[in-house]
N, C-alpha and C positions, 0 to 999 in steps of 0.2 A: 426551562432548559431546552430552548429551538434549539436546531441545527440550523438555524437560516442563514447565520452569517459566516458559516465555515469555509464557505472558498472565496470567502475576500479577502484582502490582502493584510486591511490591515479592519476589525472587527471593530465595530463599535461599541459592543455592548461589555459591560461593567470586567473584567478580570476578577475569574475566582476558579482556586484550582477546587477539584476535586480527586479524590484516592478512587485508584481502579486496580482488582487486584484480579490478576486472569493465569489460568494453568492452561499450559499451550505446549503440546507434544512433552510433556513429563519435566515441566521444568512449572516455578510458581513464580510470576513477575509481578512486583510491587511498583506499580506506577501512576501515577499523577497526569489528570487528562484538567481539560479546563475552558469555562465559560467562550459559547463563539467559536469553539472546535469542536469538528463531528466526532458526534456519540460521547456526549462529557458525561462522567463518572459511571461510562459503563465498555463493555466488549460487545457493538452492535451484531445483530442475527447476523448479518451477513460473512462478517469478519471472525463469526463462532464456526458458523459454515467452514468456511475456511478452512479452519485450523482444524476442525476435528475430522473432512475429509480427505486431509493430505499428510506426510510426511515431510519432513522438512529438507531442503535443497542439500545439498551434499559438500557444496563449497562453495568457493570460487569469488568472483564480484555480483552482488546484486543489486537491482534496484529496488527499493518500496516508494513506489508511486502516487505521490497524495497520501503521504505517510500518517496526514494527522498527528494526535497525540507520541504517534512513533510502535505502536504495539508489534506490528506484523515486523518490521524491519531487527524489533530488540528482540524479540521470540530466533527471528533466524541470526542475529550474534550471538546468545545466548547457548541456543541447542546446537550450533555449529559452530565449532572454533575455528574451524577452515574458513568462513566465511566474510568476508570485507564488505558491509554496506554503506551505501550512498542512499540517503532518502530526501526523499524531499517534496514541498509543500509551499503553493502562493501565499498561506495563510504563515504569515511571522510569527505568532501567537504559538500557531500549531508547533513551528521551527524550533522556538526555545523551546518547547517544553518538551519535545523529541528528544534535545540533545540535555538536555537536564535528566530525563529518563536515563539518557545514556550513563550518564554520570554517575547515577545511585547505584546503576548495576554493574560499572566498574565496565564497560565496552567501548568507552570513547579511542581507545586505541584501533576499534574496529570498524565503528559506526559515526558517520557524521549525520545531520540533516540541515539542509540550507535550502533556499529558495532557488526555484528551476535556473535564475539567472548569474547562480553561483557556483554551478555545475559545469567541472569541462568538457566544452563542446564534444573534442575529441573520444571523452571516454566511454566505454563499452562494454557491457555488461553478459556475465554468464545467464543470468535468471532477472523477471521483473514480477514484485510479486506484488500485486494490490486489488483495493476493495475500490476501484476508480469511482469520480464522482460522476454518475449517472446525470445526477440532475442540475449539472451548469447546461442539459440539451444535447440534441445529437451532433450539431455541428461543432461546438465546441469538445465534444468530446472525441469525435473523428482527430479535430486539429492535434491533443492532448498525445492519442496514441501513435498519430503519427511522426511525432517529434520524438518519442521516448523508444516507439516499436524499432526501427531502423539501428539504434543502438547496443540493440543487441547481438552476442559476435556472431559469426556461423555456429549453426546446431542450439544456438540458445533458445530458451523457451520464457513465454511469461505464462503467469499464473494469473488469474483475473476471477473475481466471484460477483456475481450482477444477479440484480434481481429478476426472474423471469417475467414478471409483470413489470419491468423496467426496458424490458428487450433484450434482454440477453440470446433469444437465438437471434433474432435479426442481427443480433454484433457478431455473434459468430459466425452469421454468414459473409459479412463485411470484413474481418477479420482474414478469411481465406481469400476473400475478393482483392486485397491487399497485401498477400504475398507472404500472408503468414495463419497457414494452414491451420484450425481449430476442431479442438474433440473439446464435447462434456465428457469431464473427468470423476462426476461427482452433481447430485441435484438434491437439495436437502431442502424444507425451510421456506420453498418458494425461492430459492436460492439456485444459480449452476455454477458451480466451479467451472472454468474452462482452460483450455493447456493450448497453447498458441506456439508455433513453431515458426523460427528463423529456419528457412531451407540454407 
């Protein structure tokens, strides 16, 4: 069960889903993760972090960034009916099986996930919430937030959780170096939440 081949595009290795059942701010989601996507058949530390040291957004449009399986993105359809998400993932694998999630719990009218190149350019986002993938490197990862960060509208915030032994404060210091000021919000796990603002 690697995660090796979770940020390719298209996975090589066998297809097999797995059931993943996770309670996330007072709701219980029955969902299906699978073979070649990060964290198959379970709710990784990071993205437990997550969820148990925040509250969920309030509205509006969001994004879940390197959505994977879909968890974080259907958690915020699910506990906010106000909320419209776009998620999305290099990984096609991860993509159906997002919007398949979506399906079972009845939010496709709210939630989509497609691949970044299926996203419109112009759109713009109140919140971006993700467990980003650390280990495609830092360069690549700079590239990632900077294409996603910028679309966020004014006063918007993303939510990011990184492993501290992955560099999470050096991001957050990069973060503000780039014009979008960051607090730890939260440090659990070996884990920091971090709250990143659009001035």
């Amino acid at each position: 069960m690697s995660d090796e081949h979770y940020f390719s595009a298209d996975p090589s290795v066998a297809f097999q889903r797995a059931p993943v059942r996770a309670e996330v701010w007072g709701h219980e989601l029955d969902l299906v993760s699978g073979s070649g996507v990060f964290a198959q058949g379970r709710v990784d530390i990071g993205t437990a972090v997550l969820f148990r040291e925040t509250e969920p957004p309030a509205g509006g449009r969001v994004l879940d960034l390197g959505c994977g399986y879909g968890v974080i993105g259907l958690a915020v359809a699910v506990a906010v009916p106000g909320a419209v998400v776009t998620a999305v993932d290099v990984n096609q694998r991860a993509v159906l099986l997002a919007n398949e999630n979506a399906e079972a719990l009845g939010v496709t009218d709210r939630y989509a996930a497609s691949t970044p190149e299926e996203v419109d350019p112009a759109a713009t986002y109140d919140e971006i919430w993700s467990n980003p993938p650390i280990r495609i490197g830092k360069a690549a990862l700079h590239e990632l937030l900077l294409t996603w960060l910028p679309r966020l509208a004014p006063g918007g915030r993303a939510v990011l959780v990184v492993g501290k032994n992955l560099g999470a404060d050096s991001l957050q210091r990069w973060l503000g170096e780039q014009g979008f000021p960051a607090e730890r919000i939260a440090s659990a796990k070996g884990f920091r939440v971090l709250e990143a603002r659009r001035g």
